[in-house]
C-alpha positions as CSV (number, residue, x, y, z in Angstrom):
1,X,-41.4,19.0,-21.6
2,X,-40.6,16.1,-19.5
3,X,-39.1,14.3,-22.7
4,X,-36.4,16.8,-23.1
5,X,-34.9,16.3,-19.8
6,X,-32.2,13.9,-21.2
7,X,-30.0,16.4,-22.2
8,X,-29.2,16.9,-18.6
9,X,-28.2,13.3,-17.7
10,X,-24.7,11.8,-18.8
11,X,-26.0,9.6,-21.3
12,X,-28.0,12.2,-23.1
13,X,-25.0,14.9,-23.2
14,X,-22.9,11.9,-24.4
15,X,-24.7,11.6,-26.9
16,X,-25.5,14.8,-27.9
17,X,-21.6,15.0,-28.3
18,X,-20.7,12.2,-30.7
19,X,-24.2,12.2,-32.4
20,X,-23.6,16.4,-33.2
21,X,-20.3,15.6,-34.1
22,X,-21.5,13.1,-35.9
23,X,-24.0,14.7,-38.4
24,X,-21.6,17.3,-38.3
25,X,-19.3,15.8,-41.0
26,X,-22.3,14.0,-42.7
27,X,-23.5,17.9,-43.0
28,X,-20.9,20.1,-43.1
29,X,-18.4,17.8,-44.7
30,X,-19.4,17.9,-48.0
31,X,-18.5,21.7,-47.9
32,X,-15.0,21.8,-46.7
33,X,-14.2,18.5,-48.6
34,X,-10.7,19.2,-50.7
35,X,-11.2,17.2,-53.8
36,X,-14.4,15.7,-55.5
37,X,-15.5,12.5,-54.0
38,X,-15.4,10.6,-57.4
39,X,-12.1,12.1,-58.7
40,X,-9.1,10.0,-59.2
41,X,-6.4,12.3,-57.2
42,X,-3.5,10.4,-57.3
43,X,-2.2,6.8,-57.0
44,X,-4.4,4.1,-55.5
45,X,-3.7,3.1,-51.8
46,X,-1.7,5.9,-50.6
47,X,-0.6,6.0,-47.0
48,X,-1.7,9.4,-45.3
49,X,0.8,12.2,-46.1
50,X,0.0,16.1,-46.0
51,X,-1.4,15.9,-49.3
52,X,-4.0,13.1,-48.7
53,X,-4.3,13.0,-44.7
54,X,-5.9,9.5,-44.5
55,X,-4.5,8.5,-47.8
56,X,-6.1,7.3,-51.6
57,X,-7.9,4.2,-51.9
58,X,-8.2,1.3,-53.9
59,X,-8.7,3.3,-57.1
60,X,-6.6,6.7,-56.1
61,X,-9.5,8.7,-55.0
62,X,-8.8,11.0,-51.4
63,X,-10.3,9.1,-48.4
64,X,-11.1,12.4,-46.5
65,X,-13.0,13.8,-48.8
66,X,-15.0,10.2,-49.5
67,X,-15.5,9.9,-45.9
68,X,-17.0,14.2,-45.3
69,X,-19.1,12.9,-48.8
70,X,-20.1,9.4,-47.3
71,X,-21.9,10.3,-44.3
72,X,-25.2,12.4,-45.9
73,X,-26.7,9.3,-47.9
74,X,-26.4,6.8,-44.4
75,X,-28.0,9.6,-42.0
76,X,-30.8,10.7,-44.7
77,X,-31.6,7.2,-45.7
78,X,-31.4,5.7,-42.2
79,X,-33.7,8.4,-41.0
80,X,-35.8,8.6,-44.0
81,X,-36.5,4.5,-43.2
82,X,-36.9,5.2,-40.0
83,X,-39.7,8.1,-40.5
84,X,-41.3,5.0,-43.5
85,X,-41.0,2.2,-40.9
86,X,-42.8,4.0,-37.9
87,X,-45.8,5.6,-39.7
88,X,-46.8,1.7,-41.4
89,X,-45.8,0.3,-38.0
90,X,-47.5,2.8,-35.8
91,X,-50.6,2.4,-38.3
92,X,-50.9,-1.5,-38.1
93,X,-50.4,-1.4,-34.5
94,X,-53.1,1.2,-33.9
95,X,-56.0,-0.2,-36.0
96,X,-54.8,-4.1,-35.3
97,X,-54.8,-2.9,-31.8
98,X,-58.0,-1.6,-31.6
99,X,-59.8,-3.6,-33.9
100,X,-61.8,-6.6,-32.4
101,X,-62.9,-7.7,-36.3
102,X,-61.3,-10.2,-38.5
103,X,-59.0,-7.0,-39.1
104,X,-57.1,-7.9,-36.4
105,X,-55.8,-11.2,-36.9
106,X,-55.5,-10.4,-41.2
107,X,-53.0,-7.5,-40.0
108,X,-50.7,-9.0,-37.4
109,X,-50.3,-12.7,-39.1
110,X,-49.3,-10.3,-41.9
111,X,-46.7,-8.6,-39.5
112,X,-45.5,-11.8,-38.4
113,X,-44.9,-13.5,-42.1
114,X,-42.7,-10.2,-42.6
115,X,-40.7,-11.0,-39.3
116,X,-40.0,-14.1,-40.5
117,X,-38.0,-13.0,-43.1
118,X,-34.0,-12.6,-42.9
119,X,-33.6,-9.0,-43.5
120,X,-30.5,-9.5,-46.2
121,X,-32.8,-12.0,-47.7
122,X,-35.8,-9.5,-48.6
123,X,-33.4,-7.3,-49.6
124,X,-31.8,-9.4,-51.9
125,X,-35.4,-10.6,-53.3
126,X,-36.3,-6.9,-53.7
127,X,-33.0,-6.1,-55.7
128,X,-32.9,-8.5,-58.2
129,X,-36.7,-7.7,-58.7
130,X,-36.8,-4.0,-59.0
131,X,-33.4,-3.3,-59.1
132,X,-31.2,-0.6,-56.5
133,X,-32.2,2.8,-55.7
134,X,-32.3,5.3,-52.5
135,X,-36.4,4.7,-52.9
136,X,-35.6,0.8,-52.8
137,X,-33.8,1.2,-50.1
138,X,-35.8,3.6,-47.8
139,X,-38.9,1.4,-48.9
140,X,-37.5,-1.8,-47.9
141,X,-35.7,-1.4,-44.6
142,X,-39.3,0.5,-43.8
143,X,-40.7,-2.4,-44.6
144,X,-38.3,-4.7,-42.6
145,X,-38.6,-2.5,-39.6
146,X,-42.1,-1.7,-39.2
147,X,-43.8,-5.1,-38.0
148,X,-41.5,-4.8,-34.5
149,X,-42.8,-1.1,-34.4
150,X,-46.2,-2.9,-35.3
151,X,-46.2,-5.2,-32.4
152,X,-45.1,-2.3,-29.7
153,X,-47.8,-0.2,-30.9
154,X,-50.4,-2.8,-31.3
155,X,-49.6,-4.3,-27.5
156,X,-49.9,-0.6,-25.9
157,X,-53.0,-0.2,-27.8
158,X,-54.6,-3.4,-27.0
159,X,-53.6,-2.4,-22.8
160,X,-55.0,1.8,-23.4
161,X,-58.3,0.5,-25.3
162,X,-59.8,-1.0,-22.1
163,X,-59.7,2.3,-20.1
164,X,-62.3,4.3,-19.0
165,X,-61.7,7.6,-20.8
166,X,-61.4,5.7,-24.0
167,X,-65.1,3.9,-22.9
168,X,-66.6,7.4,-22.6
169,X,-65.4,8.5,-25.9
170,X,-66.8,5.5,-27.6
171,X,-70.2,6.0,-25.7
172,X,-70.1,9.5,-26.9
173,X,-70.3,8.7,-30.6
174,X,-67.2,9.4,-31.6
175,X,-65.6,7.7,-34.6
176,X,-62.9,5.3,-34.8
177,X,-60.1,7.8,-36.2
178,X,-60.9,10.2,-33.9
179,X,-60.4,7.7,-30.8
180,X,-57.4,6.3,-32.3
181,X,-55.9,10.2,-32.9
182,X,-57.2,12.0,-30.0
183,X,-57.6,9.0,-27.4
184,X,-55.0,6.4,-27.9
185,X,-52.3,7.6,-29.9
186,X,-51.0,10.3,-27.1
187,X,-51.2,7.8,-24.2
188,X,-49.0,5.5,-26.0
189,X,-46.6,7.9,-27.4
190,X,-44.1,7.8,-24.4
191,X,-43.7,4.0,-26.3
192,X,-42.9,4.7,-29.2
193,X,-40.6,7.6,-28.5
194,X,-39.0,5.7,-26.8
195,X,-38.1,2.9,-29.4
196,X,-37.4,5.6,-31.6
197,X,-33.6,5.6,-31.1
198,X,-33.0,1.9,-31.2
199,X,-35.2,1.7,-34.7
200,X,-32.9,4.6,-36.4
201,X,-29.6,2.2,-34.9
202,X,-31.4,-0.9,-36.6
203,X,-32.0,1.2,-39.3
204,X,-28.4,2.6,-40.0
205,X,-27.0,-1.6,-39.5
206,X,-29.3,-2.5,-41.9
207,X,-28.2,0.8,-44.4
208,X,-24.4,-0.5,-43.9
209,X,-25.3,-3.8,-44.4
210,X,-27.1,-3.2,-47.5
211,X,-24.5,-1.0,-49.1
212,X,-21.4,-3.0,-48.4
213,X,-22.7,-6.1,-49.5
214,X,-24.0,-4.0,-52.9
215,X,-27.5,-4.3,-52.2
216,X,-28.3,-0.4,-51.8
217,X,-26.2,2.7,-53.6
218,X,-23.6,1.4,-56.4
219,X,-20.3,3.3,-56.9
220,X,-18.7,5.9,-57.4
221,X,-21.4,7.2,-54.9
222,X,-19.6,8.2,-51.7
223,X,-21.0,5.9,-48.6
224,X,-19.4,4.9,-45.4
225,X,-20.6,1.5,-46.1
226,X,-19.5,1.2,-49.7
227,X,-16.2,3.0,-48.8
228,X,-15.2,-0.4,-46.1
229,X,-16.4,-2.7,-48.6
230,X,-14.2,-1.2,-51.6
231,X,-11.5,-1.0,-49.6
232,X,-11.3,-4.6,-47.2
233,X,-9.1,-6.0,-49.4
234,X,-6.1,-3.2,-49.2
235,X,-6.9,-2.5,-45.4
236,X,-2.9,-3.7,-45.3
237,X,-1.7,-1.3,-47.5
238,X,-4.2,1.5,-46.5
239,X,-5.8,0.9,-43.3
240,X,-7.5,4.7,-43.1
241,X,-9.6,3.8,-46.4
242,X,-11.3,1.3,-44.0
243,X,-10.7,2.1,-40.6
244,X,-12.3,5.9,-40.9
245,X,-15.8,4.8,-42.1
246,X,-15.9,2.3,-40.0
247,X,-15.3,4.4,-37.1
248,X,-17.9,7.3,-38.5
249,X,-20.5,4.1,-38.4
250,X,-20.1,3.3,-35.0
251,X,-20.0,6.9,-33.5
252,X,-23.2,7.1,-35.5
253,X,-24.8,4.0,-33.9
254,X,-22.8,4.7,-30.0
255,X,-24.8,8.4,-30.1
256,X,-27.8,7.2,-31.2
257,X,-28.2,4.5,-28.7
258,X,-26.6,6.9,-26.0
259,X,-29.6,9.2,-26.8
260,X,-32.2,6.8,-27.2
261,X,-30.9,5.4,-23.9
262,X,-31.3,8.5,-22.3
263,X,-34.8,9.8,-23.3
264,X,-35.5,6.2,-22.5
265,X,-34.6,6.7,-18.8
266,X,-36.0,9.7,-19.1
267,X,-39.1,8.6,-19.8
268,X,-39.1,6.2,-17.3
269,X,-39.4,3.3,-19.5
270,X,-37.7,0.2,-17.6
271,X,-39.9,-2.0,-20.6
272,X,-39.8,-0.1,-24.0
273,X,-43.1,-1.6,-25.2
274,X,-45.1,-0.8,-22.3
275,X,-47.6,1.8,-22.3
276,X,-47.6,4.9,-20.5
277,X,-50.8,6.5,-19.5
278,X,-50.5,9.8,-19.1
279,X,-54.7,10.9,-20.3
280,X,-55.7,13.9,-18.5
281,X,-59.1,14.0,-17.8
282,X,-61.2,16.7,-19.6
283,X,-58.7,16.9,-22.2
């Protein structure tokens, strides 16, 4: 498949690197991890020695073992958002897109009322509310992301609609659903592929953002995020307890966008939200 010809350009093998080493440790780690995440090993704010390679932090638990624990609950939730965020998105867009009722309008003033929201700001609304949980989170940076998705999807629909193949389906009786799945949705999915990696990068911001400002998981749960922001104010004493989620974050972010970069390219997408028509006739 023509999409899978990144993996043979710089960018994509790039990216393959960091983002596999990446998920490695979010995978992996948890296995080879010396000590339990939540246990108080030693001392608090312990300079790396051979007994605690990056050190304690602020409370004496081992930063190694926090950060091979830390990286599973940013990668599933990112992604599980992510997944949330494009099937409301790619929904609204599709039916708004298509639509020529009052439907519409209802839907994409909807989308824009969301995007006027500050993203912190939701989140906080949404937490005092309901309180924190990985469901609260997944559900709400869904709901954040999806109305960008939304507009994408609803512009390349709105452009595929008007052509001739899908004319002849609607002449031929088909239904709606069936025009949207079989007609539209294919020819536009070059689009949304390719906005696919810079969603999941939004998606893991807004996951660290969430966390470290104690919006999203609530200690002792081990989270890259949660680590920096128990640990800013002994970077000092104790850089490691800071310094080594931080860096797993951006290597997490640098491969995605690398990838998504790449397929991008690949795709030959100089304009992410335009449409690609790629309808073979008699199919």
């Amino acid at each position: 498949m023509r999409i899978f010809r990144f993996a043979r350009t710089g960018r994509g093998k790039a990216g393959i690197i960091v983002l596999g080493f990446v998920l490695g440790v979010a995978l992996i780690g948890p296995l080879v991890a010396p000590y339990d995440p939540a246990a108080l090993v030693s001392a608090p704010d312990l300079t790396p020695s051979r007994a605690f390679p990056l050190g304690t932090d602020a409370l004496g638990r081992d930063v190694l073992s926090r950060v091979l624990w830390g990286g599973r609950s940013v990668v599933w939730l990112a992604l599980a958002a992510t997944v949330g965020a494009f099937a409301i998105g790619t929904a609204i867009g599709l039916v708004a897109g298509y639509s020529r009722s009052l439907v519409d309008p209802v839907l994409m003033r909807t989308v824009d009322v969301i995007l006027s929201f500050p993203p912190l700001l939701f989140f906080l609304i949404v937490a005092t509310s309901v309180g924190t949980s990985e469901l609260t989170l997944i559900v709400g940076i869904a709901i954040v992301l999806a109305p960008g998705i939304a507009r994408i999807v609803y512009s390349a629909t709105r452009e595929t609609s008007v052509r001739g193949f899908v004319e002849a389906a609607v002449a031929r009786g088909e239904s709606t659903s069936a025009i949207l799945r079989r007609e539209i949705l294919p020819n536009i999915l070059d689009s949304i592929i390719a906005n696919f990696g810079l969603t999941v990068t939004f998606s893991v911001l807004l996951v660290a953002a969430v966390n470290f400002l104690g919006l999203g998981l609530q200690p002792p749960a081990a989270n890259w995020a949660l680590m920096i922001s128990e640990n800013r104010d002994a970077i000092a004493i104790n850089v490691w307890a800071t310094v080594a989620p931080a860096a797993m974050i951006a290597a997490l972010t640098v491969g995605v966008n690398l990838l998504g970069d790449a397929v991008s390219h690949t795709l030959g997408r100089s304009d992410i939200g335009a449409p690609a028509i790629t309808r073979v006739e008699g199919t």
